[in-house]
C-alpha positions as CSV (number, residue, x, y, z in Angstrom):
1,X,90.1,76.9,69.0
2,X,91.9,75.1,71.8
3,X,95.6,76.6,70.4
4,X,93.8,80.2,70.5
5,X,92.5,79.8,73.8
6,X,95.6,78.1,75.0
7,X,98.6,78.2,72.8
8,X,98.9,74.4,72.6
9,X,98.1,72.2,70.5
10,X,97.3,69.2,72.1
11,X,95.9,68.6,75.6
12,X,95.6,65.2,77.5
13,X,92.9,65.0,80.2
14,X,92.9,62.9,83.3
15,X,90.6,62.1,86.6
16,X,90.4,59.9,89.4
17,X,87.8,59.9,92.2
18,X,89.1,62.0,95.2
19,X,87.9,60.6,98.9
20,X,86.2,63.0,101.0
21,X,88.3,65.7,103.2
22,X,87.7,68.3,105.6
23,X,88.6,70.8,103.0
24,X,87.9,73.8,105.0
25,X,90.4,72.8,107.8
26,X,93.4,70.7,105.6
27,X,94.0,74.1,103.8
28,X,95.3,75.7,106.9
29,X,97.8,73.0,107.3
30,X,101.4,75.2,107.4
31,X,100.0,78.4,107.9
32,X,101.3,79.7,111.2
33,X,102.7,83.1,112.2
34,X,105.7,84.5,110.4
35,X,107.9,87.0,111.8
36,X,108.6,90.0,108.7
37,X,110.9,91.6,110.3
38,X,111.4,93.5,113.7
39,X,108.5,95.2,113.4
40,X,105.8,92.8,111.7
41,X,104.5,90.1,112.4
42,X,101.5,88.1,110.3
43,X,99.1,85.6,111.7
44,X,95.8,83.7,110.8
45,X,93.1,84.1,112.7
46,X,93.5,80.8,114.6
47,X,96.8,81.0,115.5
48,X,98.0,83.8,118.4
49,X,101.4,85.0,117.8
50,X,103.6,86.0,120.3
51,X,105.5,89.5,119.5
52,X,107.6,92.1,121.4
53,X,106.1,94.9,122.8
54,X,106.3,97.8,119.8
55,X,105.8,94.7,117.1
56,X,102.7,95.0,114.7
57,X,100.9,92.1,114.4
58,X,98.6,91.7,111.2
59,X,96.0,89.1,110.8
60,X,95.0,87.9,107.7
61,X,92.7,84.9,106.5
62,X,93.3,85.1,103.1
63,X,90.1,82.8,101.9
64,X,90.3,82.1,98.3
65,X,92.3,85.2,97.4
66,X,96.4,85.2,97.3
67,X,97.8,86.9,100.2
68,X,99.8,85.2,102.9
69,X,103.1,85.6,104.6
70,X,104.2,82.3,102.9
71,X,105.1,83.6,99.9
72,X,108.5,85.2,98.8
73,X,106.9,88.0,97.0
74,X,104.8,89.2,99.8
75,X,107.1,88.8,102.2
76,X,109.6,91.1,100.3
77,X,107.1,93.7,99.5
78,X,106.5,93.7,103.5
79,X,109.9,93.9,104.1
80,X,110.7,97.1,102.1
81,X,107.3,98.5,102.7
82,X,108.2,99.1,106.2
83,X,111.3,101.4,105.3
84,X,109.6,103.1,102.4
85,X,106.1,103.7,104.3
86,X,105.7,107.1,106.8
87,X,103.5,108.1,108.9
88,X,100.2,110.0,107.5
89,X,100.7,108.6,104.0
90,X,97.9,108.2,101.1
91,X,98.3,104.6,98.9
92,X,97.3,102.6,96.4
93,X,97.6,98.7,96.7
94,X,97.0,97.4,92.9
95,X,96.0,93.8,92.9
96,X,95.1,93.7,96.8
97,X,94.7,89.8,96.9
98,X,94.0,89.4,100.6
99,X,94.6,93.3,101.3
100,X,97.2,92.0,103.4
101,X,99.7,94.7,102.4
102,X,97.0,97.7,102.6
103,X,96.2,96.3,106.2
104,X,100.0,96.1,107.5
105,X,100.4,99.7,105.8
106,X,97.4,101.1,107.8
107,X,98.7,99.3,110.8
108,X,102.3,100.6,110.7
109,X,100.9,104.4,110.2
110,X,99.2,105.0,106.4
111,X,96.4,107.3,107.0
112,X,94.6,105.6,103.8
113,X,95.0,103.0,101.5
114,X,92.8,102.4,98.1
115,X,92.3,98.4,97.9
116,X,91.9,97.4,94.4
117,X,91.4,94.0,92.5
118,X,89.9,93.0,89.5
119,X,88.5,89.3,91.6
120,X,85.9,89.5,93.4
121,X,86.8,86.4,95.5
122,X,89.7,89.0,96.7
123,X,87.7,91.8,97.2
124,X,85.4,89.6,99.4
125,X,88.4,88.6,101.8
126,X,89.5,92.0,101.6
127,X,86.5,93.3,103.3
128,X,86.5,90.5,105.6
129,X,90.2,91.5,106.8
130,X,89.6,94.7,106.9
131,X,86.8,95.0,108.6
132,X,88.3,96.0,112.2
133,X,90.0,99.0,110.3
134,X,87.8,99.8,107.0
135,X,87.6,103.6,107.8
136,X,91.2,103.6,106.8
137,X,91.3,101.2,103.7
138,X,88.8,101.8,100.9
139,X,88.5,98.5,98.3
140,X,87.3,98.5,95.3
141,X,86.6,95.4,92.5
142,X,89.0,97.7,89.7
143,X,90.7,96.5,86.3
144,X,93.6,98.8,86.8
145,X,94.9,100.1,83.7
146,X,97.0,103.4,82.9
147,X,93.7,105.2,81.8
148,X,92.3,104.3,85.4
149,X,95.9,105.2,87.1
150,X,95.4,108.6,85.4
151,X,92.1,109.6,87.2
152,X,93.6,109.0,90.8
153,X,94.4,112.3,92.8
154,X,98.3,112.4,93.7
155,X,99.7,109.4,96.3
156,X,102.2,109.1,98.3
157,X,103.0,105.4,97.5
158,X,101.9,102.6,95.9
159,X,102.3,98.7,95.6
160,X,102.2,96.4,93.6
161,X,102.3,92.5,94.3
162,X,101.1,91.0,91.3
163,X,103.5,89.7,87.9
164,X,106.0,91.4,85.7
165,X,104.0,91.4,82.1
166,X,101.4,93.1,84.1
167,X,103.3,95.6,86.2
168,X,105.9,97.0,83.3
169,X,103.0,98.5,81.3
170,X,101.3,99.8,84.0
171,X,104.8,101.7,85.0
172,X,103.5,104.9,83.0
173,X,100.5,105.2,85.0
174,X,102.3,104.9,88.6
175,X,104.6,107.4,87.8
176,X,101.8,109.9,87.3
177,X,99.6,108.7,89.9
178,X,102.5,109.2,92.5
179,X,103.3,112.5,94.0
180,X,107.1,113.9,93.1
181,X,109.2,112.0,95.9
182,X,106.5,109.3,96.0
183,X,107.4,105.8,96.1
184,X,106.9,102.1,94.3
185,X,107.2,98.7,95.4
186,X,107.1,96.1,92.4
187,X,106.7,92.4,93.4
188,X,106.3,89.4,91.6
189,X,109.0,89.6,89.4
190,X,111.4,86.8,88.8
191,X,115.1,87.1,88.6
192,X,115.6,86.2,85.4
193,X,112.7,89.3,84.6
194,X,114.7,91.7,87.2
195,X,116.8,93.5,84.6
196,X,114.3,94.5,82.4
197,X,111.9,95.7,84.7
198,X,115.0,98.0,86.4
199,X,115.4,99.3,82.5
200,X,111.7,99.8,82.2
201,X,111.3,101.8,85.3
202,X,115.0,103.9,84.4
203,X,113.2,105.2,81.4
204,X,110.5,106.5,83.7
205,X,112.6,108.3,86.2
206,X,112.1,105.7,88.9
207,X,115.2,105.5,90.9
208,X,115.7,102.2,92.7
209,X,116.1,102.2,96.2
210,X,116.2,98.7,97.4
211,X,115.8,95.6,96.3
212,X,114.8,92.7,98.2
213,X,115.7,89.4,97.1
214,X,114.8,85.9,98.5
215,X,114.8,82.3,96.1
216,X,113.9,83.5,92.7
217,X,111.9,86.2,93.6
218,X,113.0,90.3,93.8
219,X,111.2,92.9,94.5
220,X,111.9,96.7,94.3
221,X,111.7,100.0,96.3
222,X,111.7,102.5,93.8
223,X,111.1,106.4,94.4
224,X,109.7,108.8,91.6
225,X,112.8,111.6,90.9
226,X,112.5,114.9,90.9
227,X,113.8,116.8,88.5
């Protein structure tokens, strides 16, 4: 049962008694505001960032859900976001975490973004973030699956910050959830993964864009063509 569960064989266990810490303050330890690019900022809530007038600063707690600027993949689907994102646009942020990319979309012009995750640890923080703008960002607790992608009416854009053997087989259903023109960030791909994710979304029609690359980490603009 264990190597079904698991795919090992074997599993050695070990504890030790853990002293008491403030754990709701040590977590925030490193967390401070990190500059995107020249036109994003992100912040927690209990740090003010400074920014140039014309500079959107997000805030985001992202509680027990994934979602900060401290990770490469985030912080590369930011980075290409803001070129790929215009003003008025409809999205679709699969695997929200933190709806920390839904807010900065709303925040540098979408006119609506659908919040989606399948935890609903994420969907609480969500909320929670969003709650100064949640006119404009609808989240939902979703398993997002093609069949799912399918009943979506047509977007303008979608992302998608989550890992590589979930996003190629959901690369069907984005292609026919986006509008002709519309466009796809992937993030949470490895390098070593890059190539065959790029081969994936070829056979779709995707044309890539961009990519953003920082560590071991890439992440891809990609538009839908046109034929």
């Amino acid at each position: 049962r264990l190597h079904e569960a698991t795919g090992l064989d074997d599993l050695t266990l070990s504890w030790h008694w853990q002293d008491h810490r403030e754990w709701s303050v040590l977590w925030r330890q490193g967390l401070g505001p990190r500059t995107i690019n020249d036109r994003l900022v992100v912040t927690p809530s209990w740090c003010e960032a400074e920014a140039p007038e014309g500079v959107v600063v997000v805030t985001i707690d992202p509680g027990m859900a994934f979602g900060t600027a401290e990770h490469e993949s985030t912080r590369g689907a930011l980075r290409l976001m803001v070129r790929a994102l215009s003003p008025g646009e409809s999205l679709l942020d699969a695997g929200c975490g933190s709806a920390i990319l839904a807010i900065s979309a709303i925040r540098l012009g979408a006119r609506h973004v659908l919040a989606v995750d399948i935890d609903p640890y994420a969907c609480e923080a969500s909320r929670e973030n969003a709650a100064l703008i949640a006119d404009s960002i609808e989240i939902q607790r979703v398993s997002v699956t093609p069949a799912w992608l399918g009943g979506l009416a047509p977007l303008d854009g979608i992302l998608a910050n989550i890992q590589t053997g979930v996003l190629v087989p959901l690369l069907e259903g984005f292609a026919g959830a986006l509008t002709p023109g519309g466009w796809l960030i992937l993030s949470g791909i490895m390098g070593e993964e890059w190539s065959g994710v790029l081969r994936s979304a070829a056979l779709l029609s995707f044309r890539l864009e961009d990519v953003d690359a920082e560590g071991d980490w890439r992440t891809g603009w990609f538009t839908r063509r046109v034929d």
